[in-house]
C-alpha positions in Angstrom: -53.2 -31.9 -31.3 -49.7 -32.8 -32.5 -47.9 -30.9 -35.1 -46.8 -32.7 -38.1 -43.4 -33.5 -38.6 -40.9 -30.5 -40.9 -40.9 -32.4 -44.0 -37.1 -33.6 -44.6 -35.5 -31.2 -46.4 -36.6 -28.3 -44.6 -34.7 -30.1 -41.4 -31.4 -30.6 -43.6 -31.3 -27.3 -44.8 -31.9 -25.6 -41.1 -29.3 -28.2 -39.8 -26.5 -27.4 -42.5 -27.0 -23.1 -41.9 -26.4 -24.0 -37.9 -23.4 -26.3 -38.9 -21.9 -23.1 -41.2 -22.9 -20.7 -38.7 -21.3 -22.9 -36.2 -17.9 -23.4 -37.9 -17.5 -19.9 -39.0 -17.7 -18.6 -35.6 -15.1 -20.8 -34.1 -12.6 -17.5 -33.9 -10.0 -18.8 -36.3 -9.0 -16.0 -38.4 -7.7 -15.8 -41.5 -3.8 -14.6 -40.7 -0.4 -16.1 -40.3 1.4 -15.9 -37.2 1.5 -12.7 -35.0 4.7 -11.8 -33.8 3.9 -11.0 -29.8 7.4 -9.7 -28.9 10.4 -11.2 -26.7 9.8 -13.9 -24.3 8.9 -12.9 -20.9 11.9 -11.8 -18.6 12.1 -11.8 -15.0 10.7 -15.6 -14.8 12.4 -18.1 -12.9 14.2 -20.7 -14.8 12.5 -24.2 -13.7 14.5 -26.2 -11.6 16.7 -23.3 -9.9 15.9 -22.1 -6.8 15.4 -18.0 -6.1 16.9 -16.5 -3.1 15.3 -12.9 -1.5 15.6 -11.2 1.7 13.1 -9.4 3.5 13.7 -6.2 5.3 11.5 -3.8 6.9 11.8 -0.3 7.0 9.6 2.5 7.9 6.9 3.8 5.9 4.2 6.7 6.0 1.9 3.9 7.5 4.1 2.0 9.7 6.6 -0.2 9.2 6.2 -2.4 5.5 8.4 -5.3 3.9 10.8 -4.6 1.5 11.6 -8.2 -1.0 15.3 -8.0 -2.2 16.7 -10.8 -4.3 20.1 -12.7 -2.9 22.1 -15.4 -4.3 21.8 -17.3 -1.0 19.4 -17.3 2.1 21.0 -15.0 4.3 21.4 -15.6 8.0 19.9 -12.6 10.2 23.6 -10.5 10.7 24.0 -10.4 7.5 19.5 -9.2 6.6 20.4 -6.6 9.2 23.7 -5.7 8.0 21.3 -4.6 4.4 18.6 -3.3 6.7 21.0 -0.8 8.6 22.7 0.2 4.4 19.2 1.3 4.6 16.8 1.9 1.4 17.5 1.6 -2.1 17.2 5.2 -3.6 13.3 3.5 -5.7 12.9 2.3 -1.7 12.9 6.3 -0.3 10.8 7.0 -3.7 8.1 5.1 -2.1 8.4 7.1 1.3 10.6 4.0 3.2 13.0 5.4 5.8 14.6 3.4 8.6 14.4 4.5 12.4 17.9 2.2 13.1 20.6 4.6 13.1 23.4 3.6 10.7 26.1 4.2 13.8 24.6 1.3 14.6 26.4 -0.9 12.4 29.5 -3.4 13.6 28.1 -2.6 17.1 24.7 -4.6 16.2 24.8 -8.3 16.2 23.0 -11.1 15.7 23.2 -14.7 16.2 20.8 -17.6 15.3 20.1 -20.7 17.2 17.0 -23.0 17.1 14.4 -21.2 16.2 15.3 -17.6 17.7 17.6 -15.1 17.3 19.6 -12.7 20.0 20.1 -9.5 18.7 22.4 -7.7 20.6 21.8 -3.7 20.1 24.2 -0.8 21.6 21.4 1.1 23.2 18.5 0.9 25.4 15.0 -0.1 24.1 13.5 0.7 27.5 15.1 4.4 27.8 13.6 5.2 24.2 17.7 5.1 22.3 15.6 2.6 20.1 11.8 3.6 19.6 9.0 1.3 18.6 9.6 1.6 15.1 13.3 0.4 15.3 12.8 -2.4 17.4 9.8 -3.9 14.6 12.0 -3.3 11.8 15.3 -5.3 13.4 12.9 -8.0 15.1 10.8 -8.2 11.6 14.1 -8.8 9.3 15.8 -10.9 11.6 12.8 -13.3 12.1 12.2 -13.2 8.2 15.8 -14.5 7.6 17.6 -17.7 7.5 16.6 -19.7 11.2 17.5 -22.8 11.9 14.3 -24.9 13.0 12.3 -24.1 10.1 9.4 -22.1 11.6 7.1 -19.5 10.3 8.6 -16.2 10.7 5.6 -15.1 12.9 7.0 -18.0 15.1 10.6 -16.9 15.9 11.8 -15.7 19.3 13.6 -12.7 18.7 15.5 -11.9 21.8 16.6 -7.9 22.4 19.6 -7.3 24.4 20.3 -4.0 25.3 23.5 -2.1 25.8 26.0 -3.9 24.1 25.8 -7.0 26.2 24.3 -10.3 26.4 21.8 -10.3 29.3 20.1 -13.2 31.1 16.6 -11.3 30.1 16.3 -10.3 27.0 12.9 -8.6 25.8 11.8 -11.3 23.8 9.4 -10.2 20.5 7.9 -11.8 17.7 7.0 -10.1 14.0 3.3 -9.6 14.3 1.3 -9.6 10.7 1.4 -6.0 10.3 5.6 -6.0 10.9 5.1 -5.2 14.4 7.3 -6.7 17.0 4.7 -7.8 19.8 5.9 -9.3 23.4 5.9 -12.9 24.0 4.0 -13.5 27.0 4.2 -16.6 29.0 
């Protein structure tokens, strides 16, 4: 059995209270223009390039990444030069220390070649002078800095030479996820 057709009007009277139902609910409201305060700050300009360091320092959970605007990519003596200034006074709010002694500085140097880095320290790593903690934080900034060969910073062959001097072996360490400095083998 088939229903009978609405008769006509019926139809255009349900179909104009959908329509007004349907156009009043489109959100529009009745107001001018809301003022929604300054423009947002802190945005990079398109078209201009922004610069940051990363340094790593110690924390309550190991050693974590610290971002640091710069006006130019810095090369690693000069990420290692900020990481031995140490943290910012809102970096020690947070619980960062560093486990590189300060003395440390104009005797610690660094030098870039394809990508690796030697890092010359004045101590020992193997006699404990420099713990664990120390080495991850120099081997983790260096490797995040400005190498030439353009590899991942996981990638980059930092070489440790110990006691001043420039030694035929290095330890050679990479930065691990977690801002470790793991051993390359092989």
């Amino acid at each position: 059995m088939t229903r009978p057709a609405p008769p006509p009007r019926r139809a255009a009277v349900a179909l104009t209270a959908l329509l007004a139902t349907v156009a009043t609910g489109c959100g529009i409201g009745t107001t001018g223009p809301v003022r929604a305060g300054p423009p947002a700050s802190g945005v990079q300009r398109p078209g201009t390039e922004a610069s940051t360091v990363r340094l790593y320092f110690a924390g309550p959970y190991g050693t974590r990444p610290v971002t640091r605007p710069t006006d130019a990519p810095l090369t690693p003596q000069q990420a290692l030069d900020l990481l031995l200034d140490g943290p910012t006074p809102a970096e020690r709010e947070r619980g960062l220390t560093t486990h590189v002694e300060p003395e440390a500085a104009g005797r610690l140097t660094a030098t870039a070649g394809e990508g690796a880095v030697d890092v010359v320290v004045p101590g020992q790593v193997s006699s404990g002078q420099l713990d664990v903690t120390a080495v991850g934080q120099l081997v983790c900034t260096a490797a995040h800095a400005e190498v030439p060969g353009d590899l991942p910073a996981g990638e980059v062959d930092v070489r440790i030479h110990e006691n001043g001097i420039s030694s035929a072996r290095p330890w050679t360490l990479r930065c691990g996820a977690g801002g470790n400095a793991t051993p390359v083998t092989g």
